[in-house]
Biopython code that builds the backbone (N, CA, C, O; Angstrom):
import numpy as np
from Bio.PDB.StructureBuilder import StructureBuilder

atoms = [
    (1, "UNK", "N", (1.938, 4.173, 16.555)),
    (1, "UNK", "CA", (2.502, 3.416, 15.458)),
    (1, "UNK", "C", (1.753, 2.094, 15.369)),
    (1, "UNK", "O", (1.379, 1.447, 16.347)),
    (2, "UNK", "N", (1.533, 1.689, 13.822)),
    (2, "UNK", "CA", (0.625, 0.549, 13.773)),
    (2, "UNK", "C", (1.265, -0.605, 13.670)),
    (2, "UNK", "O", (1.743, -0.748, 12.544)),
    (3, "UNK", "N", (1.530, -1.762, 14.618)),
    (3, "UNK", "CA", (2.788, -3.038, 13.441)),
    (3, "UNK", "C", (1.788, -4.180, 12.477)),
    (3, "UNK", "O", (0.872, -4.674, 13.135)),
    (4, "UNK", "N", (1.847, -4.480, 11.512)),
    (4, "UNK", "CA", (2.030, -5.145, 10.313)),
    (4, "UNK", "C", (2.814, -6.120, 10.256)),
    (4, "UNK", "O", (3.970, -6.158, 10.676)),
    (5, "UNK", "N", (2.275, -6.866, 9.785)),
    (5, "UNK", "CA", (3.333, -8.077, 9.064)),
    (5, "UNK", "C", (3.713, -8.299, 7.113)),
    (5, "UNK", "O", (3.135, -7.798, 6.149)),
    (6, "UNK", "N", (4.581, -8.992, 7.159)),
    (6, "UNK", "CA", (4.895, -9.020, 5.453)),
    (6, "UNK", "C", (3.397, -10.031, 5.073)),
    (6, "UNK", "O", (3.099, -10.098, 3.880)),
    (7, "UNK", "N", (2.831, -10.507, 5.716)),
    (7, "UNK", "CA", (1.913, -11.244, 5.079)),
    (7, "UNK", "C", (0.826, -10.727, 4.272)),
    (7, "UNK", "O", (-0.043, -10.030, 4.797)),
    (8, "UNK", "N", (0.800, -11.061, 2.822)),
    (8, "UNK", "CA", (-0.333, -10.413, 1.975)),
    (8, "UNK", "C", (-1.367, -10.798, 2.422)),
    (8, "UNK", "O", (-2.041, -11.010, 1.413)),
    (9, "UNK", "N", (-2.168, -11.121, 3.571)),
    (9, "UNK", "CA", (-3.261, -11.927, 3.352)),
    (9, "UNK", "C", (-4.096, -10.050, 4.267)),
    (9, "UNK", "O", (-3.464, -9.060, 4.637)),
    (10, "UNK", "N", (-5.297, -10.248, 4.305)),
    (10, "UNK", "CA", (-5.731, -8.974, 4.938)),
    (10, "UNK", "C", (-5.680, -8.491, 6.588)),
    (10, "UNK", "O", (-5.769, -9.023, 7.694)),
    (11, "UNK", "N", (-5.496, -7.246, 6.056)),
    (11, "UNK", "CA", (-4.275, -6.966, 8.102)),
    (11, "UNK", "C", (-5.408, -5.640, 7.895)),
    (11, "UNK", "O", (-5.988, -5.161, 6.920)),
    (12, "UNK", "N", (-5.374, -5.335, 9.405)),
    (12, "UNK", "CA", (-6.542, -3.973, 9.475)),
    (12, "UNK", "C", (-5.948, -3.307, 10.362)),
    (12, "UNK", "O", (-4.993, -3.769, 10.987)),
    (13, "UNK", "N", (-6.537, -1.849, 10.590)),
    (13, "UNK", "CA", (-5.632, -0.603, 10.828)),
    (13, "UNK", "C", (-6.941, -0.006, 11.469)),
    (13, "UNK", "O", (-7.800, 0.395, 10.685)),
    (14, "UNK", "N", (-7.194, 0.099, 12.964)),
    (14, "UNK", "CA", (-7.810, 0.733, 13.497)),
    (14, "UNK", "C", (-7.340, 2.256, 13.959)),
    (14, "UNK", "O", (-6.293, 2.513, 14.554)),
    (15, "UNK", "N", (-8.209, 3.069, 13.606)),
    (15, "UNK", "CA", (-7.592, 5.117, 13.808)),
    (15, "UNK", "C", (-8.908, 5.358, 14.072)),
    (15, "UNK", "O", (-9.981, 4.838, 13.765)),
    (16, "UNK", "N", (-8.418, 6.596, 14.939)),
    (16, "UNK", "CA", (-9.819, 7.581, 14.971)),
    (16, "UNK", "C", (-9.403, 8.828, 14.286)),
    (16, "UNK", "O", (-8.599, 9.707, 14.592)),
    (17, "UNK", "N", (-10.156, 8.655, 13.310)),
    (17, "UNK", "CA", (-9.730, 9.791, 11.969)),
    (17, "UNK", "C", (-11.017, 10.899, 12.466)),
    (17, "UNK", "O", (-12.069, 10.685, 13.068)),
    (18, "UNK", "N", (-10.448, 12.069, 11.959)),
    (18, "UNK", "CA", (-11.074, 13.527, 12.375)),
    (18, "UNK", "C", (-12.415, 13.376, 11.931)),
    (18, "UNK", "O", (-13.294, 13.898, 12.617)),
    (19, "UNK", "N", (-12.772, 12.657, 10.749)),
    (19, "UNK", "CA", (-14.232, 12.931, 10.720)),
    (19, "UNK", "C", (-14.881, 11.437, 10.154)),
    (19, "UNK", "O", (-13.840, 10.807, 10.341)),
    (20, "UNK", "N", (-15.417, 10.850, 9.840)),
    (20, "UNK", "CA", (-16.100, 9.471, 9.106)),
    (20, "UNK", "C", (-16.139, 9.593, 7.630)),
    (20, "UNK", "O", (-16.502, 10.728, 7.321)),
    (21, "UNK", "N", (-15.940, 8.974, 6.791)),
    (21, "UNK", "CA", (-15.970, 8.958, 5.407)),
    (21, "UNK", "C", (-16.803, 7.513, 4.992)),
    (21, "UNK", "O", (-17.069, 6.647, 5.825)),
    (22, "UNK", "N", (-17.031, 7.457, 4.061)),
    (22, "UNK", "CA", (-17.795, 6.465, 3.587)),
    (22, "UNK", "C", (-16.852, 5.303, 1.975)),
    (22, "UNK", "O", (-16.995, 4.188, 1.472)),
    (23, "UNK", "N", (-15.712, 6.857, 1.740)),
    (23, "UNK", "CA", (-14.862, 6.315, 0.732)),
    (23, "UNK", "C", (-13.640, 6.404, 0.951)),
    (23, "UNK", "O", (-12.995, 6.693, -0.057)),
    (24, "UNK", "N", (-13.089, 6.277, 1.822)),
    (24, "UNK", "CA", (-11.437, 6.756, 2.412)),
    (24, "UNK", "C", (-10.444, 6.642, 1.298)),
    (24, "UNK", "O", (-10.726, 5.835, 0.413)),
    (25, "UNK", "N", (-9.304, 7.332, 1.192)),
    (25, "UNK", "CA", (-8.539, 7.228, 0.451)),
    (25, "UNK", "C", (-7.409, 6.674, 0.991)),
    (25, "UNK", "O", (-7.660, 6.910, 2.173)),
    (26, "UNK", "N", (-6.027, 5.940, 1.011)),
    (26, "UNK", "CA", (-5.169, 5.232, 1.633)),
    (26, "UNK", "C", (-3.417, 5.145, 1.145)),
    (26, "UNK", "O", (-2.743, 4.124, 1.004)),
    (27, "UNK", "N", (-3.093, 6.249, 1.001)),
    (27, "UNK", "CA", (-2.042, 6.613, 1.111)),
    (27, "UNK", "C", (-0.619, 6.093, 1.666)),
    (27, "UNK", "O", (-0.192, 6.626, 2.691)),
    (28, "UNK", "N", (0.155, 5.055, 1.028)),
    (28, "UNK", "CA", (1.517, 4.286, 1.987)),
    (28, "UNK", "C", (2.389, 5.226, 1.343)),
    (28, "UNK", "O", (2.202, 5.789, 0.265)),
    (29, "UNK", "N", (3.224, 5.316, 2.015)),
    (29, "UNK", "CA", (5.071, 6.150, 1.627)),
    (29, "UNK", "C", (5.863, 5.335, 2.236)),
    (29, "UNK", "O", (5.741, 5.160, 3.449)),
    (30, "UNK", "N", (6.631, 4.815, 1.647)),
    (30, "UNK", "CA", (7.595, 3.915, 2.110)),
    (30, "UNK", "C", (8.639, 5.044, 2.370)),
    (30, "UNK", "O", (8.933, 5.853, 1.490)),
    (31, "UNK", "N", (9.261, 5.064, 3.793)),
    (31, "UNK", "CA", (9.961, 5.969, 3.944)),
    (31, "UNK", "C", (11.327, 5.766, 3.814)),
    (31, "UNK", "O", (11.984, 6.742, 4.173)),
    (32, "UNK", "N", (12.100, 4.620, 3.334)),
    (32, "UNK", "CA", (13.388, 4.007, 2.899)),
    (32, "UNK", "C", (13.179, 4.913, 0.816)),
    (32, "UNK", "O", (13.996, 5.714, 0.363)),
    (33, "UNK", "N", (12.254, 4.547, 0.255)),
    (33, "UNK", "CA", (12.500, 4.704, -1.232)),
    (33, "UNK", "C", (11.705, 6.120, -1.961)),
    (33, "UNK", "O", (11.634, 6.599, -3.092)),
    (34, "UNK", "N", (11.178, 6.451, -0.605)),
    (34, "UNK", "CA", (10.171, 7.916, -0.707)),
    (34, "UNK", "C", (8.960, 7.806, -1.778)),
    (34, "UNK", "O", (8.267, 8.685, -2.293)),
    (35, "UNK", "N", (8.964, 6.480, -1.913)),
    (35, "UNK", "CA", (7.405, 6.317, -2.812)),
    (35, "UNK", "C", (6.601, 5.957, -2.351)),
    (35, "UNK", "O", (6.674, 4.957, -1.637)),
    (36, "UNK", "N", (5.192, 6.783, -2.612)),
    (36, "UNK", "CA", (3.556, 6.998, -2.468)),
    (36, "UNK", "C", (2.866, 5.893, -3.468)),
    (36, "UNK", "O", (3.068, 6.117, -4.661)),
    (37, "UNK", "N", (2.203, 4.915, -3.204)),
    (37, "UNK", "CA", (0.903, 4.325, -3.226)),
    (37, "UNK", "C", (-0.136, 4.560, -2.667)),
    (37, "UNK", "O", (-0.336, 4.998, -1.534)),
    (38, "UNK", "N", (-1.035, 4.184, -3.697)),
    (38, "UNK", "CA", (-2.693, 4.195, -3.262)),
    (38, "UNK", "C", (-3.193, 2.850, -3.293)),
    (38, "UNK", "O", (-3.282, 2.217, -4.346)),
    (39, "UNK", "N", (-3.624, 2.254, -1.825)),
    (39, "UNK", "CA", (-4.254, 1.129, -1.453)),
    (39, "UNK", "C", (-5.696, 1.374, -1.084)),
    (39, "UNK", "O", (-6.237, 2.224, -0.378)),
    (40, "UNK", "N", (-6.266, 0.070, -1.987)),
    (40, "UNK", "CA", (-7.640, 0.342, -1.750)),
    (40, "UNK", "C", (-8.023, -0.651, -0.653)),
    (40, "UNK", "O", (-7.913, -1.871, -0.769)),
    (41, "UNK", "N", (-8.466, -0.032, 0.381)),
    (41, "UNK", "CA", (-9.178, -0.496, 1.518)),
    (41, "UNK", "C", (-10.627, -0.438, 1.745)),
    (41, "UNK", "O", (-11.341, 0.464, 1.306)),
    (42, "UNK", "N", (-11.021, -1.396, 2.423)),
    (42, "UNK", "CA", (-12.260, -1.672, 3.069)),
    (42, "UNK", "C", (-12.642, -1.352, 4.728)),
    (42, "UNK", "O", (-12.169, -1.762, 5.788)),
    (43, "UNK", "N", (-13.875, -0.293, 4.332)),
    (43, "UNK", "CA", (-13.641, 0.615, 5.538)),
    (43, "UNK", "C", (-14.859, -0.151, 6.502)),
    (43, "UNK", "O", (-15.690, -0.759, 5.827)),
    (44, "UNK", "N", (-15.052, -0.192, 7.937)),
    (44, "UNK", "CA", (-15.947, -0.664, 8.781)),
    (44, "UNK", "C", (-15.358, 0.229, 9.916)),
    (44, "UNK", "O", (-14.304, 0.852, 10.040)),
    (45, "UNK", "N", (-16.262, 0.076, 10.555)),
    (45, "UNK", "CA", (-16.513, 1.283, 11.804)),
    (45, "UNK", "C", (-16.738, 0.187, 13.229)),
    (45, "UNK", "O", (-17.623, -0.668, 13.206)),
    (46, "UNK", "N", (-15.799, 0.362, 14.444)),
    (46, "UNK", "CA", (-15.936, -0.323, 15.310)),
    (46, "UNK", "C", (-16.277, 0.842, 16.742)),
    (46, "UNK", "O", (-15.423, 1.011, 17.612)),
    (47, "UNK", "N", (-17.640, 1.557, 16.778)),
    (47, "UNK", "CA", (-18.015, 2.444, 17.770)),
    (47, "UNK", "C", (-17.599, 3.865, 16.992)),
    (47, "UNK", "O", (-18.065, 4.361, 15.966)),
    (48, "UNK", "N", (-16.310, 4.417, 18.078)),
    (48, "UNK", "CA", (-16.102, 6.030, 17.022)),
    (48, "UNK", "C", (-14.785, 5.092, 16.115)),
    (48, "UNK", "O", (-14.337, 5.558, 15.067)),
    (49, "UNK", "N", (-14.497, 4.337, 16.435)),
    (49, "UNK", "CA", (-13.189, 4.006, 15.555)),
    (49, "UNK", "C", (-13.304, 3.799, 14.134)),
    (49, "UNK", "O", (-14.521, 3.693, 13.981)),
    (50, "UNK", "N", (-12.666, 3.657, 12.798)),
    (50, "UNK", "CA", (-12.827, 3.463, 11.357)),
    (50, "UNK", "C", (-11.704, 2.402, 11.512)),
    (50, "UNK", "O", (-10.546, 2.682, 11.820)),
    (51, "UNK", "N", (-12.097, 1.352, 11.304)),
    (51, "UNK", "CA", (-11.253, -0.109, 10.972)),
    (51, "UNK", "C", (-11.304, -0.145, 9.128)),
    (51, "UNK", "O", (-12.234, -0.446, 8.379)),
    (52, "UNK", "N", (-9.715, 0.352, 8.788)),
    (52, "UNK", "CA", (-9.332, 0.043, 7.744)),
    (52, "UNK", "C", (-9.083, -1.477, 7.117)),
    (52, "UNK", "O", (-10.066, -2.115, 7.494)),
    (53, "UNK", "N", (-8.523, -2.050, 6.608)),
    (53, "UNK", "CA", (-8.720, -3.785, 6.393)),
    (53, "UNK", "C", (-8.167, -3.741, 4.506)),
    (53, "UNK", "O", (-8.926, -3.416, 3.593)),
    (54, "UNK", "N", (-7.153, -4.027, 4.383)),
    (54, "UNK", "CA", (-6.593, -4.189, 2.953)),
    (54, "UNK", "C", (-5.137, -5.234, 2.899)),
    (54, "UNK", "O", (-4.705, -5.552, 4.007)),
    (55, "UNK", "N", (-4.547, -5.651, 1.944)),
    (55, "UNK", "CA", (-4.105, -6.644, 1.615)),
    (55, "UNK", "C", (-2.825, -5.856, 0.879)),
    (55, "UNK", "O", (-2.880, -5.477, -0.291)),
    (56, "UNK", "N", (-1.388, -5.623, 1.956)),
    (56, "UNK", "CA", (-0.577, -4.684, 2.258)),
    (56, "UNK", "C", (0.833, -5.713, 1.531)),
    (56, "UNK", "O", (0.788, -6.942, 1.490)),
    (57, "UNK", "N", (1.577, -5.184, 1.202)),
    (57, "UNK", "CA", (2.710, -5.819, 0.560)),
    (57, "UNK", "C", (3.863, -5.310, 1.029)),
    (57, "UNK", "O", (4.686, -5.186, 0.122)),
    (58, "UNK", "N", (4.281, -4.941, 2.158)),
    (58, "UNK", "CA", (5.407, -4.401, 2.930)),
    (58, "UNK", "C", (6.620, -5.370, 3.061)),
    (58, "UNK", "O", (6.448, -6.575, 2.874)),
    (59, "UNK", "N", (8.185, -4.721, 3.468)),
    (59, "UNK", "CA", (8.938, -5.226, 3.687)),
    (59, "UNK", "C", (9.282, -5.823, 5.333)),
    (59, "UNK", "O", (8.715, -5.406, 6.343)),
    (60, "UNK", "N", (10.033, -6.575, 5.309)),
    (60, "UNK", "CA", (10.275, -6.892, 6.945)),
    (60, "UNK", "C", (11.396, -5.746, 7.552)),
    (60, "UNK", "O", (12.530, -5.640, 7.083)),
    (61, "UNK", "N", (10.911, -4.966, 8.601)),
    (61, "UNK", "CA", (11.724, -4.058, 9.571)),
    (61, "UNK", "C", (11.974, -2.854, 8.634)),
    (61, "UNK", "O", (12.935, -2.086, 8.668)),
    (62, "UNK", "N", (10.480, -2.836, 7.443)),
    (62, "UNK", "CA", (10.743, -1.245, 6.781)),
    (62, "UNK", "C", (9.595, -0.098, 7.967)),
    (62, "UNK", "O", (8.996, -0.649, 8.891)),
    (63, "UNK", "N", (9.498, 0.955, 7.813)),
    (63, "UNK", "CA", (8.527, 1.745, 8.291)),
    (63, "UNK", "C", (8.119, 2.777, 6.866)),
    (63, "UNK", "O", (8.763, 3.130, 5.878)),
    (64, "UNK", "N", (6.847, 3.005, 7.306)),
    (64, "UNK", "CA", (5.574, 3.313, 6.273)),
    (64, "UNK", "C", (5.166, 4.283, 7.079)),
    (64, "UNK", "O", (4.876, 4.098, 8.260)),
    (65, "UNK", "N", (5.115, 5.463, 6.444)),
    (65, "UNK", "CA", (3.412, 6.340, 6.673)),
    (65, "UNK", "C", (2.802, 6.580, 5.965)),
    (65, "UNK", "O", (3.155, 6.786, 4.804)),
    (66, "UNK", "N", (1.438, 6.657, 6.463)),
    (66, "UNK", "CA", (0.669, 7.052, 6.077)),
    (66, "UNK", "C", (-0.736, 7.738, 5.891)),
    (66, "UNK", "O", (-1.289, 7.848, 6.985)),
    (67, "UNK", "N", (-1.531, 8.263, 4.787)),
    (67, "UNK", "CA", (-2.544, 8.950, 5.059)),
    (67, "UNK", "C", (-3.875, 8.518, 4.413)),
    (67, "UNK", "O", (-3.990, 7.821, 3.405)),
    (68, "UNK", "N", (-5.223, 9.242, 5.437)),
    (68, "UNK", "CA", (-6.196, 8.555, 4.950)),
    (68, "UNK", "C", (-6.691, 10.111, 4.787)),
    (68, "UNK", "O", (-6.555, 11.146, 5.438)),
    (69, "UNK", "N", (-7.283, 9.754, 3.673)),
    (69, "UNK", "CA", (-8.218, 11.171, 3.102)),
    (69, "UNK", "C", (-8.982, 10.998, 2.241)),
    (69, "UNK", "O", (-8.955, 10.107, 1.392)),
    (70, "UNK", "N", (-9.879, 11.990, 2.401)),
    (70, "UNK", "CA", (-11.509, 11.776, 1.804)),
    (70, "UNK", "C", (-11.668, 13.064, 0.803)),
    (70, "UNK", "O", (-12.135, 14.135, 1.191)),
    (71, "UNK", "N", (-11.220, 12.821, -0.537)),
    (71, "UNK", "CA", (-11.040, 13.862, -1.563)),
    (71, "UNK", "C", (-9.781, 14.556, -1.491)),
    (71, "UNK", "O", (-8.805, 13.880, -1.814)),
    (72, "UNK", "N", (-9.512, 16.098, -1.041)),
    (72, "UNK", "CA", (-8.521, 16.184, -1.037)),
    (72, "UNK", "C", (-8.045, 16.737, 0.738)),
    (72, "UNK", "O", (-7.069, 17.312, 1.221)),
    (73, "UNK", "N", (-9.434, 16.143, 1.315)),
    (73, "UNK", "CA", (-9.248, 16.429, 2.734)),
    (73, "UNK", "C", (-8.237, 15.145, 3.553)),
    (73, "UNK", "O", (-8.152, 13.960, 3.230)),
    (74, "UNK", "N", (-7.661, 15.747, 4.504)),
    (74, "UNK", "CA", (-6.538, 14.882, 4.881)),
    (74, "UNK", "C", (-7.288, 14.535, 6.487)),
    (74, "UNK", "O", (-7.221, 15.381, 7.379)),
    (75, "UNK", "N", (-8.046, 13.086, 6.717)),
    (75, "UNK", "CA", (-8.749, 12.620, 7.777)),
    (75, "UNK", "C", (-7.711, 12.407, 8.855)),
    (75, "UNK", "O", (-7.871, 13.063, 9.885)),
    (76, "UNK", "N", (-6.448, 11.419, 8.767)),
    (76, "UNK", "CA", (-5.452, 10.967, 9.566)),
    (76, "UNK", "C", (-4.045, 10.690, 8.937)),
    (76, "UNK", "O", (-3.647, 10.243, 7.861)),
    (77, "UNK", "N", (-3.395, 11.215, 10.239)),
    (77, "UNK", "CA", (-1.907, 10.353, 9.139)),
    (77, "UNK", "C", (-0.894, 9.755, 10.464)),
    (77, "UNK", "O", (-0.631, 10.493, 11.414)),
    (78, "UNK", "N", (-0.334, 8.206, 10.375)),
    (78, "UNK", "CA", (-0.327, 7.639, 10.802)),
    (78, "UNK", "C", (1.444, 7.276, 10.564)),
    (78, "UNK", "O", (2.243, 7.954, 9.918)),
    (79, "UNK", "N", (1.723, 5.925, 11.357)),
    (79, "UNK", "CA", (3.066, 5.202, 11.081)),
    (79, "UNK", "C", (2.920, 3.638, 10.836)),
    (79, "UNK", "O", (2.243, 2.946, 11.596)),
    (80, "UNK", "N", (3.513, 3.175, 9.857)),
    (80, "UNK", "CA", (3.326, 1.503, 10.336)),
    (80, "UNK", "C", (4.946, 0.636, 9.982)),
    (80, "UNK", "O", (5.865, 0.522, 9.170)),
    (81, "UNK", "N", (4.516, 0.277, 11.027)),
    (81, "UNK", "CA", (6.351, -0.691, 10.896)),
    (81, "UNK", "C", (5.887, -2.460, 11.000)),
    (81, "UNK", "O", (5.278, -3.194, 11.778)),
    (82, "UNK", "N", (6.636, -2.561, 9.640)),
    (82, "UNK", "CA", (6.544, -4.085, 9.492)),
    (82, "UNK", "C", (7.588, -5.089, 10.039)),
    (82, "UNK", "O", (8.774, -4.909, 9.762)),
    (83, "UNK", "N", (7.250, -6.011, 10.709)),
    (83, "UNK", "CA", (7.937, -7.436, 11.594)),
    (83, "UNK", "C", (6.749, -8.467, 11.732)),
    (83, "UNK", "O", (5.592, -8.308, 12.120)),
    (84, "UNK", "N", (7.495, -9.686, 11.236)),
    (84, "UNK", "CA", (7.080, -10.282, 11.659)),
    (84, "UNK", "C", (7.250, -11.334, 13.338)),
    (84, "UNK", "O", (6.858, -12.469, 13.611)),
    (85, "UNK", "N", (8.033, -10.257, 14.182)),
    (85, "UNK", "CA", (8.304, -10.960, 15.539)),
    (85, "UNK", "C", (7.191, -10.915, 16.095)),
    (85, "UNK", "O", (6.545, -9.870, 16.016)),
    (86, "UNK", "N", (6.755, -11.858, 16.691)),
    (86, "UNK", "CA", (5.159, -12.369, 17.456)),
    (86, "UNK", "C", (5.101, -12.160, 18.768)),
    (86, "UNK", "O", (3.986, -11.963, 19.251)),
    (87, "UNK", "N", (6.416, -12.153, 19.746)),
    (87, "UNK", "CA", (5.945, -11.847, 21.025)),
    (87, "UNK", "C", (6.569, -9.922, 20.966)),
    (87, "UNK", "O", (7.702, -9.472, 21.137)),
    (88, "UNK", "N", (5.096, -9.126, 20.617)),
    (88, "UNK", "CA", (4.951, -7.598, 20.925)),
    (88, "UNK", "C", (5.612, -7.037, 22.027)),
    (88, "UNK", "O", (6.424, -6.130, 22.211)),
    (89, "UNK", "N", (4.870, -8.052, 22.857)),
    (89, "UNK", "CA", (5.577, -7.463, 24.434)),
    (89, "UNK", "C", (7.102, -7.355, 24.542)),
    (89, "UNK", "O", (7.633, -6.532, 25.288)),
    (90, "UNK", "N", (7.815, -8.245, 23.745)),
    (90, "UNK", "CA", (9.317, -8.671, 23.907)),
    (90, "UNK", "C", (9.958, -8.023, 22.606)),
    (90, "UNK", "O", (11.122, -8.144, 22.224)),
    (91, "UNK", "N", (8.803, -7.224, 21.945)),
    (91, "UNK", "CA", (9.788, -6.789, 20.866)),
    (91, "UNK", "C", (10.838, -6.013, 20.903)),
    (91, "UNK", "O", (10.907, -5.036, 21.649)),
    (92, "UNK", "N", (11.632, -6.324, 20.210)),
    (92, "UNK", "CA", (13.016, -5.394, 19.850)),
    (92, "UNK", "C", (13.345, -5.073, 18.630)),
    (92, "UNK", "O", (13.442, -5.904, 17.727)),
    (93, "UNK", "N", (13.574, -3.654, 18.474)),
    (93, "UNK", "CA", (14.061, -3.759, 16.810)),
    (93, "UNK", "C", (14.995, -4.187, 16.405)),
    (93, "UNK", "O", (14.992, -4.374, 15.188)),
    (94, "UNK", "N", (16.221, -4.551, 17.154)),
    (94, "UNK", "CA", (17.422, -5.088, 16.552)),
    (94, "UNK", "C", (17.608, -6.123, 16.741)),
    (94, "UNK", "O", (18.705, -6.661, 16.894)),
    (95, "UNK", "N", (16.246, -6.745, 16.772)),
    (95, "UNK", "CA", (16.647, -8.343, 17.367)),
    (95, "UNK", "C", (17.512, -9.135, 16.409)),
    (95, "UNK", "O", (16.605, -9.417, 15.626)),
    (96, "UNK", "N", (18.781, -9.810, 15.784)),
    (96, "UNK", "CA", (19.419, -10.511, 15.934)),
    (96, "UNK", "C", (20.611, -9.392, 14.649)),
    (96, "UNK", "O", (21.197, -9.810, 13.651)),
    (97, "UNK", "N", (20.595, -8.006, 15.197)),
    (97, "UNK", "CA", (21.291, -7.035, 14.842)),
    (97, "UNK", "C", (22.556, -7.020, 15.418)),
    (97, "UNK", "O", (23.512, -6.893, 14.653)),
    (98, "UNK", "N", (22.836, -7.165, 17.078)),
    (98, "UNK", "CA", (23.945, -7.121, 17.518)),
    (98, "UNK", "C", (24.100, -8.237, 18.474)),
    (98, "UNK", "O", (23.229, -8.648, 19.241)),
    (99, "UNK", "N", (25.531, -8.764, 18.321)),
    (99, "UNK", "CA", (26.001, -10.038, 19.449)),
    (99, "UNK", "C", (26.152, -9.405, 20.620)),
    (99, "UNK", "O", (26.533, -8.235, 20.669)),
    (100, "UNK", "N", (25.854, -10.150, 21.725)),
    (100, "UNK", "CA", (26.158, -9.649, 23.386)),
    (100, "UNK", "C", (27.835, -10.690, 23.584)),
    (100, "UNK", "O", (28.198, -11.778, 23.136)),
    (101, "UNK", "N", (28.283, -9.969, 24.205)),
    (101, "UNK", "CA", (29.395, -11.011, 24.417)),
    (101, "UNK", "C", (29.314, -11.900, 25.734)),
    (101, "UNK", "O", (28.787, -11.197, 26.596)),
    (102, "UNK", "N", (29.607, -13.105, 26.224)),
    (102, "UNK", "CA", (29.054, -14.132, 27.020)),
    (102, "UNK", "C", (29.892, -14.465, 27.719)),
    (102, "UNK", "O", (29.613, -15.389, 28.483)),
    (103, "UNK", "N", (31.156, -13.929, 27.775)),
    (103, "UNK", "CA", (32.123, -14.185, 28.700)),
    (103, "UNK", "C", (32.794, -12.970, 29.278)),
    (103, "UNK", "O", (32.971, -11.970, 28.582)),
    (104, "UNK", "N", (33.105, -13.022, 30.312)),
    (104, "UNK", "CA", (33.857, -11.395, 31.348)),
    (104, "UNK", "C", (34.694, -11.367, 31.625)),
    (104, "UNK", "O", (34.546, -11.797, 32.769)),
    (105, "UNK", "N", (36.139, -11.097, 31.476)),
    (105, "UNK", "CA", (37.138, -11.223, 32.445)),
    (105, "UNK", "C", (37.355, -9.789, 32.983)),
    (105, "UNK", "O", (37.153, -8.740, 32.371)),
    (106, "UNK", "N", (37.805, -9.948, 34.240)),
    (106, "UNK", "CA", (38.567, -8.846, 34.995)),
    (106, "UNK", "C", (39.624, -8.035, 34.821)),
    (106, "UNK", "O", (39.944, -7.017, 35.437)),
    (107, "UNK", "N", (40.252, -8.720, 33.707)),
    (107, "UNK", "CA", (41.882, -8.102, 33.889)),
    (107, "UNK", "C", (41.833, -6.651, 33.319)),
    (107, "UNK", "O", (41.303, -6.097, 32.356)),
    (108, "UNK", "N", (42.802, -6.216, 34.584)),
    (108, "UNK", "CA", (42.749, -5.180, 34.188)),
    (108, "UNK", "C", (44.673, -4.569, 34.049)),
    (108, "UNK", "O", (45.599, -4.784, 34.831)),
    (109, "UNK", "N", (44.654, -3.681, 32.558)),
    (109, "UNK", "CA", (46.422, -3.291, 32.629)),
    (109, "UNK", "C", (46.495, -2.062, 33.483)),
    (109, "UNK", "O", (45.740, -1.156, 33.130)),
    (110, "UNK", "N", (47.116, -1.880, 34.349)),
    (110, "UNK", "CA", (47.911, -0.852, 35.147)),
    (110, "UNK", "C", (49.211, -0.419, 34.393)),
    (110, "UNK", "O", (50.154, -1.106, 34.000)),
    (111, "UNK", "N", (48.980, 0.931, 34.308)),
    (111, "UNK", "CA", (50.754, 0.927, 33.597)),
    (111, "UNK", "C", (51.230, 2.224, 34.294)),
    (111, "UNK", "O", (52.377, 2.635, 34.116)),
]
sb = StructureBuilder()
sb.init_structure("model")
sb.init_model(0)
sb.init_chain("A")
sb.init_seg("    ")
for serial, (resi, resn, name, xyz) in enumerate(atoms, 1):
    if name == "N":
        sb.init_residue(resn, " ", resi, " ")
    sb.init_atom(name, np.array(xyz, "f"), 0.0, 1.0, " ", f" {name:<3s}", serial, name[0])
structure = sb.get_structure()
């Protein structure tokens, strides 16, 4: 799974897609509203990898898949979930979803 942020500015998507293309095609499905866009990306190659690179308009804590294909051949298909929470390591998806409660008591009823 790839994470993303809501920021329009340009975010890139490294895959190792089945074969190299020179014109990729870029496929989002928002999987909350079941609608397909076509984003045009800028493709560069980092060794065997294809570094995608486009200017993404996502929601915060939606998830996206999607596919890259070259005509009507299908190269990769992928996941991307948008947050903007910054420490990865510490991520949580429900971060400020549920209260912890902060106090304990013991009592207990016997009946």
């Amino acid at each position: 799974m790839h994470i993303l942020t809501t920021s329009t500015d340009t975010q890139s998507i490294k895959i190792a897609a089945r074969r190299d293309t020179s014109n990729p095609i870029f496929l989002l499905t928002d999987k909350t509203s079941r609608t397909t866009e076509t984003i045009s990306v800028t493709k560069t190659t980092d060794g065997d990898f294809m570094v995608l690179s486009a200017s993404f308009s996502l929601k915060e804590g939606s998830q996206y898949s999607f596919r890259v294909k070259e005509g009507s051949t299908e190269l990769y298909r992928g996941l991307i979930y948008c947050t903007d929470q910054t420490e990865l390591d510490k991520f949580f998806i429900n971060k400020d979803e549920y209260v912890s409660q902060t106090g304990y008591d013991n009592d207990f009823v016997i009946l």
